[in-house]
DSSP file (Angstrom, degrees, kcal/mol; ACC not computed):
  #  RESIDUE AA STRUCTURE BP1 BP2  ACC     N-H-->O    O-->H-N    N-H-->O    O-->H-N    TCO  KAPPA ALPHA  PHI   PSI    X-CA   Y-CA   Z-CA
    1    1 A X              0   0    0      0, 0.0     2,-0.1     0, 0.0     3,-0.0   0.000 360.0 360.0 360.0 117.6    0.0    0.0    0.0
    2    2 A X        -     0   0    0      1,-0.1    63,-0.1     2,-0.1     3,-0.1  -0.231 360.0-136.1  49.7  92.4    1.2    3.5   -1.0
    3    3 A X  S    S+     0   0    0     61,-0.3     2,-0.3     1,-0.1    -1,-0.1   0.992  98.1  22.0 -62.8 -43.4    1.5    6.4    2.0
    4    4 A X  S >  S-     0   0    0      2,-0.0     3,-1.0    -3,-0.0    -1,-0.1  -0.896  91.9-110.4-130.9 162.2   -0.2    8.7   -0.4
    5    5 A X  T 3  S+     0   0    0      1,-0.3    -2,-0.0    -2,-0.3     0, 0.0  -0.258 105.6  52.6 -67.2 162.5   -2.6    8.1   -3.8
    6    6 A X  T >   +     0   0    0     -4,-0.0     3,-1.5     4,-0.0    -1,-0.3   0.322  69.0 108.4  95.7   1.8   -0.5    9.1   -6.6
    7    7 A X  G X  S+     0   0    0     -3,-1.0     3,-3.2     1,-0.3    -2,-0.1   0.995  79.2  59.3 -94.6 -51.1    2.7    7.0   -5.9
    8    8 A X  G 3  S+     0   0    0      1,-0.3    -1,-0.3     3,-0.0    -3,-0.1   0.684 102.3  51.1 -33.7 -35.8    1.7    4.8   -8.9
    9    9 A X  G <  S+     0   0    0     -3,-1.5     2,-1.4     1,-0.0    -1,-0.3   0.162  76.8 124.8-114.1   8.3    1.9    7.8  -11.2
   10   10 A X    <   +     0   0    0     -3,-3.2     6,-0.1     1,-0.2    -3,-0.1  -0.543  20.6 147.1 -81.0  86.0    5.5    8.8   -9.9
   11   11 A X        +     0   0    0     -2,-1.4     2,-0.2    49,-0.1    -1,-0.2   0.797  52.9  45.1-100.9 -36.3    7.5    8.9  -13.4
   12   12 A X  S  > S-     0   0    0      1,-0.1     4,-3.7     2,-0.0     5,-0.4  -0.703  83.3-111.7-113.4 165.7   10.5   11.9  -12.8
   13   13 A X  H  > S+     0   0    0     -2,-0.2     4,-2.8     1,-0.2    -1,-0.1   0.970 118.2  50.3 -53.6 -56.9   12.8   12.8  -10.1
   14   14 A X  H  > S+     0   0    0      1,-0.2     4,-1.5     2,-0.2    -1,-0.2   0.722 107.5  52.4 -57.9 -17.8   10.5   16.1   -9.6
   15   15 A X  H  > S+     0   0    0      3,-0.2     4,-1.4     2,-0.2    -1,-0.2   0.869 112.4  39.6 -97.5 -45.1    7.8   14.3   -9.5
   16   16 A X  H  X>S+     0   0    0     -4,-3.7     4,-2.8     2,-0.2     5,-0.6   0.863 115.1  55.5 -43.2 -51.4    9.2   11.9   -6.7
   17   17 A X  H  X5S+     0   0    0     -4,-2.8     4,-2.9    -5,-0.4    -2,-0.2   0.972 113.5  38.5 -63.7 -38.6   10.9   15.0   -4.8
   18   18 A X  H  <5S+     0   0    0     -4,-1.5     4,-0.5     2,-0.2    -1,-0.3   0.864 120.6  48.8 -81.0 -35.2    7.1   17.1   -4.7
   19   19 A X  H >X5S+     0   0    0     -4,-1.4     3,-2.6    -5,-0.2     4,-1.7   0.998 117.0  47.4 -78.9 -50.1    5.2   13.1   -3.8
   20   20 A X  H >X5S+     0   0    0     -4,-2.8     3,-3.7     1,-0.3     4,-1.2   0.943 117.7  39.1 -40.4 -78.8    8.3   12.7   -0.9
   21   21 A X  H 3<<S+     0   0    0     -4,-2.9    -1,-0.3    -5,-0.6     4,-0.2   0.407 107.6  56.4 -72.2  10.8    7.8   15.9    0.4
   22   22 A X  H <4 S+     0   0    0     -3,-2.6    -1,-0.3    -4,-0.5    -2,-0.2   0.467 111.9  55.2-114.2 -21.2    3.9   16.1    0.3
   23   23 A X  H X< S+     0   0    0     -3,-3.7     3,-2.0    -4,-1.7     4,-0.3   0.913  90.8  63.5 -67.4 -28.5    4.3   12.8    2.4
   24   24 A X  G >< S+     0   0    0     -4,-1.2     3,-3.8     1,-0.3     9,-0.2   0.936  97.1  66.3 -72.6 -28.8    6.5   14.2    5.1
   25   25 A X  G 3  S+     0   0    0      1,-0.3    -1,-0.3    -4,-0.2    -2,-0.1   0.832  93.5  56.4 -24.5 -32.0    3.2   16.4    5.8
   26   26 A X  G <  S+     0   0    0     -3,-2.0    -1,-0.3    -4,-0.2    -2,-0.2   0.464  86.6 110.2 -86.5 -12.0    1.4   13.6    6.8
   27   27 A X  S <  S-     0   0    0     -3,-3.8    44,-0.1    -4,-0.3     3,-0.0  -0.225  70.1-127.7 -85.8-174.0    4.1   12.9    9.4
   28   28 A X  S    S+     0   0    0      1,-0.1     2,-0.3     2,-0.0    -1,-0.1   0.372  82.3  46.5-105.9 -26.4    3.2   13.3   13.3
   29   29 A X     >  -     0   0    0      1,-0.3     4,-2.3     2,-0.1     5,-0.2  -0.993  64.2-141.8-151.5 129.0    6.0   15.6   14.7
   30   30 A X  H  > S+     0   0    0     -2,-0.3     4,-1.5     2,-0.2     5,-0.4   0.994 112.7  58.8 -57.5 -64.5    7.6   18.9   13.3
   31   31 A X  H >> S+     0   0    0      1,-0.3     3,-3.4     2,-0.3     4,-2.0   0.894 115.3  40.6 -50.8 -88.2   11.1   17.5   14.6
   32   32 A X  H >4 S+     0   0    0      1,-0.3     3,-1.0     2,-0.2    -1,-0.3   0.378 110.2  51.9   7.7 -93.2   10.0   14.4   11.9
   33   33 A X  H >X S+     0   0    0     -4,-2.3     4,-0.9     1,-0.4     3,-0.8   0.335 113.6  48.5 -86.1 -12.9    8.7   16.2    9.3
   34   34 A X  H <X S+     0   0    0     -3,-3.4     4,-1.4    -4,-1.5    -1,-0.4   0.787 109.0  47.7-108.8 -38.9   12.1   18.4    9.3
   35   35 A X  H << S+     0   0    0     -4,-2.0    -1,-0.3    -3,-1.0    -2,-0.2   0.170 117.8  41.5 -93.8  20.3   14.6   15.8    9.4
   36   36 A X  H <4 S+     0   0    0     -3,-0.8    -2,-0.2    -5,-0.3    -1,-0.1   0.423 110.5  54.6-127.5  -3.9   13.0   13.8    6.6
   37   37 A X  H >X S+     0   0    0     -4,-0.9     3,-1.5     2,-0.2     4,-1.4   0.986 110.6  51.6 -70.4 -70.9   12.2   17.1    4.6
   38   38 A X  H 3X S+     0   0    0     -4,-1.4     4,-1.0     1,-0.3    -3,-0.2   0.689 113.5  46.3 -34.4 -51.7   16.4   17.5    5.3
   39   39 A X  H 34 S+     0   0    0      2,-0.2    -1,-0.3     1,-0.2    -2,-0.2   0.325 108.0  50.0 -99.0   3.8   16.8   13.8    3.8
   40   40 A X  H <4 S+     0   0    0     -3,-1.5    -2,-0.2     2,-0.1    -1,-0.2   0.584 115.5  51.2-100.4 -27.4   14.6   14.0    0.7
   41   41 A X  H >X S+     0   0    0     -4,-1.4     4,-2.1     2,-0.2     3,-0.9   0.884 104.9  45.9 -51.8 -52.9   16.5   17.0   -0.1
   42   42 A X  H 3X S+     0   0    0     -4,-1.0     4,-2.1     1,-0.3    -3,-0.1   0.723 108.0  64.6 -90.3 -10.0   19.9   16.2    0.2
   43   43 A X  H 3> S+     0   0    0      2,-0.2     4,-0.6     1,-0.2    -1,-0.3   0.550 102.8  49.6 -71.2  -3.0   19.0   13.0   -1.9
   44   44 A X  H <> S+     0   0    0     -3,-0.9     4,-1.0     2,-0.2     3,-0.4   0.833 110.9  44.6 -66.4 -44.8   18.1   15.1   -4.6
   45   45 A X  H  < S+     0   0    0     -4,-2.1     4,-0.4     1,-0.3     3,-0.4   0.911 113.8  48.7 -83.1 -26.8   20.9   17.0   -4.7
   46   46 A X  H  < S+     0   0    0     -4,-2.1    -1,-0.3     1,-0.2    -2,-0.2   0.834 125.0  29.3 -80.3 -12.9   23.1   14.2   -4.3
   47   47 A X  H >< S+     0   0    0     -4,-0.6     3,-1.5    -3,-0.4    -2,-0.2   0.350  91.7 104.8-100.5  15.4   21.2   11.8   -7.5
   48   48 A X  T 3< S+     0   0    0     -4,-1.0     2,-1.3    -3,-0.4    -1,-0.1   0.993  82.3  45.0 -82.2 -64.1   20.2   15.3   -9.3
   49   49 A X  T 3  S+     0   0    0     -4,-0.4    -1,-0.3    -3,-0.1     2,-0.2   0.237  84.4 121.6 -93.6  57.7   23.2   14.6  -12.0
   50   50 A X    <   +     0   0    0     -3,-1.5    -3,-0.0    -2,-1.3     3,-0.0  -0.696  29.4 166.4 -82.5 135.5   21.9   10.5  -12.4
   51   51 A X        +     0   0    0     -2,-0.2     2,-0.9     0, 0.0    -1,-0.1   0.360  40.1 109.5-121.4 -10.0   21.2   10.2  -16.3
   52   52 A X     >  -     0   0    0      1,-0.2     4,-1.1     2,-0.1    -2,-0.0  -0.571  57.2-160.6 -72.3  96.6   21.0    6.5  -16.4
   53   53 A X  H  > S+     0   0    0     -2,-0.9     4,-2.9     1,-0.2     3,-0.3   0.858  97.8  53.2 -37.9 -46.8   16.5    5.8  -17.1
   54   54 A X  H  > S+     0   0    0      1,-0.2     4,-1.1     2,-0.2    -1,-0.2   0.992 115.9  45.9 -79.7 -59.6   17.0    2.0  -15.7
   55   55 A X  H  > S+     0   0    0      2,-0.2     4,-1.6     1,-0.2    -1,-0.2   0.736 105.4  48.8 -24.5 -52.0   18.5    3.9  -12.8
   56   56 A X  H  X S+     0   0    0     -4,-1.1     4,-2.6    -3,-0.3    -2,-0.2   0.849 106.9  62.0 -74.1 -52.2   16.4    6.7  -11.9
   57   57 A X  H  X S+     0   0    0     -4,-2.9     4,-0.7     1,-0.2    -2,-0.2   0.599 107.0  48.0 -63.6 -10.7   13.5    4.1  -11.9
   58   58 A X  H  X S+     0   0    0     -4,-1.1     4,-1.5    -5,-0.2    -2,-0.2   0.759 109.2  48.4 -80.0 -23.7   15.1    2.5   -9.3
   59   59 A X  H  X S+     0   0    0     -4,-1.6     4,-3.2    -5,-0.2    -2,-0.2   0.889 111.9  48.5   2.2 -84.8   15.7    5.2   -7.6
   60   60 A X  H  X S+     0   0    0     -4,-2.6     4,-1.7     1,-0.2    -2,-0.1   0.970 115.8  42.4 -55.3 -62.5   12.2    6.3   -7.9
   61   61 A X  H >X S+     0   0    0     -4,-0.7     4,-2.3     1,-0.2     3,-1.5   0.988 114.8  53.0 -57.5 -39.9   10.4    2.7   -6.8
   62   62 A X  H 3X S+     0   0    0     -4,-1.5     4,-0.6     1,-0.2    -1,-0.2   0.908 106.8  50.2 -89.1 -24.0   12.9    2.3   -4.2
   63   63 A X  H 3X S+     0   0    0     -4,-3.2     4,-1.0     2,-0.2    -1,-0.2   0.575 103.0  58.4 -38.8 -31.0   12.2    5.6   -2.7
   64   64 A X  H <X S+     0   0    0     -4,-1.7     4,-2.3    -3,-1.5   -61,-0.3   0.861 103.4  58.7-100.7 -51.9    8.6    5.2   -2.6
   65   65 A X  H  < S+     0   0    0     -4,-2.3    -2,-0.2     2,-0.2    -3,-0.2   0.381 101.2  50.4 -55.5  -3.2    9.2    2.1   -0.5
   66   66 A X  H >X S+     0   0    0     -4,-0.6     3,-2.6    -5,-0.1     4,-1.5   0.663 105.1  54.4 -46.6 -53.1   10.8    3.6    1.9
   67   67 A X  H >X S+     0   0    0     -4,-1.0     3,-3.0     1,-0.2     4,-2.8   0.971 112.2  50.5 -38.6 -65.3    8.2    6.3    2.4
   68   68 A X  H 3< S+     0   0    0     -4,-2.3     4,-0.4     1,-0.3    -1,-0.2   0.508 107.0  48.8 -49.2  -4.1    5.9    3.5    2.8
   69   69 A X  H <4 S+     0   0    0     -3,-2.6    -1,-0.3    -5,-0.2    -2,-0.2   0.355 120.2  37.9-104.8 -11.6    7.8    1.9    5.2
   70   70 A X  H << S+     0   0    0     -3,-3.0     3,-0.4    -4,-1.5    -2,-0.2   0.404 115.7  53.1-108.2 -13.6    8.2    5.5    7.4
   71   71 A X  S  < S+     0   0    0     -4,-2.8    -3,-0.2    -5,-0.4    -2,-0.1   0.936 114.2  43.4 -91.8 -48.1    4.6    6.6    6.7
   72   72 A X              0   0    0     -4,-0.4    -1,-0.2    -5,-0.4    -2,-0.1   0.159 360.0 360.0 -90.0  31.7    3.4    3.1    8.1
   73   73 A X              0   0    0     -3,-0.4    -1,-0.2     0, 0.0    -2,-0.1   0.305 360.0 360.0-107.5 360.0    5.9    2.9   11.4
């Protein structure tokens, strides 16, 4: 299961970075939402110059499983 509808429809890195960070909303605790706002950030900046597609879709999926695994803890 998906922490938020849309995850299915999560095709670019922007499009991942705005569904990440429209989960950390959801979270429970500013202190949370701020350190995982911190770590969806600095994983941009550090996969921003990835060019490799077969990459980046792993990326993407394996990203979205971890949210679902922090949205449902």
């Amino acid at each position: 299961m998906a922490p938020l509808p849309g995850a299915d429809l999560v095709r670019s890195s922007v499009q991942l970075y705005r569904y990440l960070l429209r989960c950390c909303k959801q979270l429970p605790e500013e202190n949370i939402r701020q350190h995982y706002r911190h770590a969806v950030r600095q994983s941009f900046k550090v996969h921003a110059d990835e060019d490799n597609p077969e990459r980046i879709q792993q990326i993407i999926k394996r990203a979205i499983e971890d949210a679902d695994w922090v949205m449902n803890k």
